[in-house]
C-alpha positions in Angstrom: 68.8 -21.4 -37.2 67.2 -23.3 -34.6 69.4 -22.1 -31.6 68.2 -18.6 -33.3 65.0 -19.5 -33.3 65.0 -20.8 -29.6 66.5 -17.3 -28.9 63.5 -15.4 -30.0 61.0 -18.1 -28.5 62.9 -17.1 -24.9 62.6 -12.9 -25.4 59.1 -13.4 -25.7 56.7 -15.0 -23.4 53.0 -16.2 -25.5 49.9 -14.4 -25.5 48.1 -16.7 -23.9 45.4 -16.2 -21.0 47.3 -16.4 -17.3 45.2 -18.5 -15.1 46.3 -16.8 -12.4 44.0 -14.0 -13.9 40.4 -13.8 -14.0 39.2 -13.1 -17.9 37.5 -9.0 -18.5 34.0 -10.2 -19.0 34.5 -12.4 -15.4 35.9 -8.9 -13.8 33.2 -7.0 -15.4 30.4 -9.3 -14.2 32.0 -9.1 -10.7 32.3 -5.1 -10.6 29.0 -4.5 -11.9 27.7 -7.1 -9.8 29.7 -5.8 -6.5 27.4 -2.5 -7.3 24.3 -4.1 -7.7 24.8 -5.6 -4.3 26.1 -2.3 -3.0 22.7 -0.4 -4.1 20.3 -3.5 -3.4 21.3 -3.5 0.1 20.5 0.1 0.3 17.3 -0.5 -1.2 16.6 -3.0 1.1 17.8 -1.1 4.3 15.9 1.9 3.7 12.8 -0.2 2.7 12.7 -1.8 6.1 13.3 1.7 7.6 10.5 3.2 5.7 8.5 0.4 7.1 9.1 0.8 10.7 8.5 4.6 10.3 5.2 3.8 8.2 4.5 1.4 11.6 5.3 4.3 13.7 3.3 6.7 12.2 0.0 4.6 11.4 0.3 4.3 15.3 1.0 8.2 16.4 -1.9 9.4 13.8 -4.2 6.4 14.6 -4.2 5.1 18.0 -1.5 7.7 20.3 -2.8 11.2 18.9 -6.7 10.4 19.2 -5.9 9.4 22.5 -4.6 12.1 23.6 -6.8 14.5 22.4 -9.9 12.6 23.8 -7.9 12.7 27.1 -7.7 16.3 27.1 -11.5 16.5 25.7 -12.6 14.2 29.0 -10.3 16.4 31.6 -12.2 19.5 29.8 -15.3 18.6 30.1 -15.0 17.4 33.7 -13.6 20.7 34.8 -17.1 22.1 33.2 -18.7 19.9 34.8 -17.1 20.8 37.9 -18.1 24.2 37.5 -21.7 23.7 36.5 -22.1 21.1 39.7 -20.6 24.1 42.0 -22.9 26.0 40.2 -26.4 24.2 40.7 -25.6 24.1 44.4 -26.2 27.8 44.7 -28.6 28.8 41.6 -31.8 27.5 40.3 -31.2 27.9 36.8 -32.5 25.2 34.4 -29.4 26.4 31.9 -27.1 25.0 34.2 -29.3 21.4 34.1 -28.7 21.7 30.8 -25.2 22.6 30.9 -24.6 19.8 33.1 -26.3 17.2 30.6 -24.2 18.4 27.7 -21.1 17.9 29.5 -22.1 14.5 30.7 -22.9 13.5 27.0 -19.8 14.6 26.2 -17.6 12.6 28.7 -20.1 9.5 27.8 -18.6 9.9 24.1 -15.3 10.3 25.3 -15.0 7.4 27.5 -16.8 5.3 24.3 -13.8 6.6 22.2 -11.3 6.0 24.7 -12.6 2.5 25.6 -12.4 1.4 21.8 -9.4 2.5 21.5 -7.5 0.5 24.2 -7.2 -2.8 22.6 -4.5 -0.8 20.8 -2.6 0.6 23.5 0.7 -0.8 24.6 1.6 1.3 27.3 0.7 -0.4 30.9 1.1 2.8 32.6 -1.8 3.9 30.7 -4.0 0.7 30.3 -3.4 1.1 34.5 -4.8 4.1 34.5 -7.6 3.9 32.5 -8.8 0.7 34.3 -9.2 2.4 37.7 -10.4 5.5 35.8 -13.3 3.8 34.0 -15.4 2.8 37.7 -14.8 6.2 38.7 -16.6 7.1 35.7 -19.9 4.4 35.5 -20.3 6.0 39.4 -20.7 9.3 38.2 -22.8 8.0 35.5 -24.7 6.7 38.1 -25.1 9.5 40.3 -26.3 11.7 37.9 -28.7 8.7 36.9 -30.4 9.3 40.7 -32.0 12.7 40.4 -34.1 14.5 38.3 -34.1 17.9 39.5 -30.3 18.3 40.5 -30.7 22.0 40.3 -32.9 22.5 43.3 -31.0 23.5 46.0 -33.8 22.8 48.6 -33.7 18.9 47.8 -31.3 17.4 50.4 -30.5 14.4 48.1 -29.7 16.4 45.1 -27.8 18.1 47.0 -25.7 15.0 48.5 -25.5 14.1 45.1 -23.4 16.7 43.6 -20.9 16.6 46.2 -20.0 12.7 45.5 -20.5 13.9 42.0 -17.9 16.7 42.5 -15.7 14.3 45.0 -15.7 11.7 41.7 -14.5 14.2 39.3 -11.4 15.4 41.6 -10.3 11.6 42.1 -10.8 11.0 37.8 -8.9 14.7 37.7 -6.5 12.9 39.8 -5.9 10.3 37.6 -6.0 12.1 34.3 -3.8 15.1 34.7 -2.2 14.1 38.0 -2.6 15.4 41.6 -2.2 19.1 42.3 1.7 19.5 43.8 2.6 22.8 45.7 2.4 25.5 42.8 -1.0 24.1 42.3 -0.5 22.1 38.9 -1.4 19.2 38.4 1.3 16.7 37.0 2.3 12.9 36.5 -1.1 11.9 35.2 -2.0 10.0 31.9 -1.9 13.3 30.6 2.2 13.4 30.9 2.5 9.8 29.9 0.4 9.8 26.6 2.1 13.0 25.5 5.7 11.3 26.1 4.1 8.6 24.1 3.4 11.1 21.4 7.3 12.8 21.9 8.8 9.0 21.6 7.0 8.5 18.7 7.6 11.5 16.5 11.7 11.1 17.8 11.7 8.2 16.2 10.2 9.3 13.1 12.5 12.1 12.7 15.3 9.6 13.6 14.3 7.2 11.1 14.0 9.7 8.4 17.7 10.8 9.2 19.1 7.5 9.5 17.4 7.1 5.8 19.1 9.9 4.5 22.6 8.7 6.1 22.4 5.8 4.7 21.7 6.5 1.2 24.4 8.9 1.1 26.5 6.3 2.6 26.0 3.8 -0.2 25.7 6.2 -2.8 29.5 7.3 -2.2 30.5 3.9 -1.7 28.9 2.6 -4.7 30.2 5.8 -7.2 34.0 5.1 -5.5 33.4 1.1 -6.5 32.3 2.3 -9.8 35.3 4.4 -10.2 37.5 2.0 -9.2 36.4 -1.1 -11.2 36.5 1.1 -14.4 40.0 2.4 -13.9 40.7 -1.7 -12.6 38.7 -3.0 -16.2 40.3 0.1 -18.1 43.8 -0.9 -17.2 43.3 -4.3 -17.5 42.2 -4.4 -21.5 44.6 -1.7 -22.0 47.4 -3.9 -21.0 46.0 -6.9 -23.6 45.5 -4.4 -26.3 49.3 -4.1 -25.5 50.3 -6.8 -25.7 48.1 -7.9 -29.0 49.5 -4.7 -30.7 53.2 -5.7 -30.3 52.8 -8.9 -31.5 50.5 -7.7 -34.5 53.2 -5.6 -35.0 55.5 -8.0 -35.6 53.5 -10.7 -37.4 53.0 -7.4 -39.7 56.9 -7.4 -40.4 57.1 -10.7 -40.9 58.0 -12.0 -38.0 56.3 -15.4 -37.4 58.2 -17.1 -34.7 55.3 -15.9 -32.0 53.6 -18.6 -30.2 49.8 -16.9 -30.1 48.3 -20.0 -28.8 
């Protein structure tokens, strides 16, 4: 009876926990916590990407667009008030006196905008720039400062006036849109450089916005295939122990008590 009994005890190994294995709630808490991970690091990538494109494009809309615009709106108004200078040296016409103080006004406002606005600037070409632009500009402030009747075209100092005037607004022309080359543009001034600020800027939005959307694809398959595979993993694993319990309940069921179920 006992060697019979020794028999049985050696067909059938007990249902008891393998320490080599780690218990379903332990692989459970490890899956679901493997996919946690998974989609908190893609929460925390694209949060830091969202904040360097939020960086970005506080500084295009804030400091690089209105600079470039009042750029553009100080080059325009010098070429009118190129034109109205040209002008007063051959008509006596009190419009163009007043032409000429409305364009001044304007360039005054524009270099106001433009000088509160360079604390912010980062670029050292354009900082450059602007430092030897801004004298060019207080002497033309100046000049225009010296007579009151720059219209007449008999005054001789009026006259001597609007040409350093109209000498002043090449040079600043110079600097701003660049020096006329041989097809008679004018290129390579702060013009070009803040508007390849402006083309950096938006690239690196859009490329920011893309690398977002990678990303989160990325980790969304990853974390769906995880998924997938630590439910079939857990699926097969209790399967196997519901197995195993249901043979053995078989047997206890027949009468068969000689299982160790320790």
């Amino acid at each position: 009876m006992n060697t019979h009994n020794n028999r049985y005890a050696t067909d059938e190994k007990p249902v008891s926990s393998n320490p080599s294995y780690l218990s379903i709630r332990s692989r459970l808490f490890i899956g679901f916590g493997t996919v946690v991970i998974v989609f908190m690091l893609a929460i925390g990538i694209t949060l830091a990407i969202v904040t360097n494109t939020k960086n970005y494009t506080t500084e295009v809309i804030d400091t690089e667009l209105p600079t470039y615009s009042n750029f553009h709106e100080l080059g325009s108004e010098l070429i009118f008030l190129q034109s109205t200078l040209v002008a007063m040296q051959h008509v006596q016409e009190q419009t163009f006196k007043q032409q000429y103080t409305y364009a001044l006004t304007k360039i005054k406002a524009s270099k106001l905008n433009l000088d509160n606005m360079q604390p912010m600037w980062v670029n050292a070409e354009v900082i450059t720039g602007w430092n030897t632009l801004k004298p060019l500009l207080d002497k033309l402030f100046e000049l225009s400062n010296k007579t009151d009747n720059l219209h007449a075209t008999t005054n001789s100092q009026s006259d001597t006036t609007i040409a350093q005037q109209l000498v002043l607004t090449t040079q600043i022309l110079d600097i701003l849109d660049g020096p006329v080359n041989a097809s008679g543009n004018r290129t390579g001034g702060l013009y070009d450089t803040q508007y390849k600020i402006l083309l950096n800027g938006t690239h690196t939005i859009i490329a920011d916005m893309s690398n977002i959307q990678i990303i989160e694809t990325t980790l969304s398959i990853l974390g769906v295939i995880i998924s997938i595979l630590i439910a079939i993993y857990t699926a097969s694993s209790i399967g196997r122990h519901i197995n195993i319990f249901r043979q053995h309940s078989s047997r206890i069921a027949s009468r068969d008590l000689r299982q160790n179920l320790s």
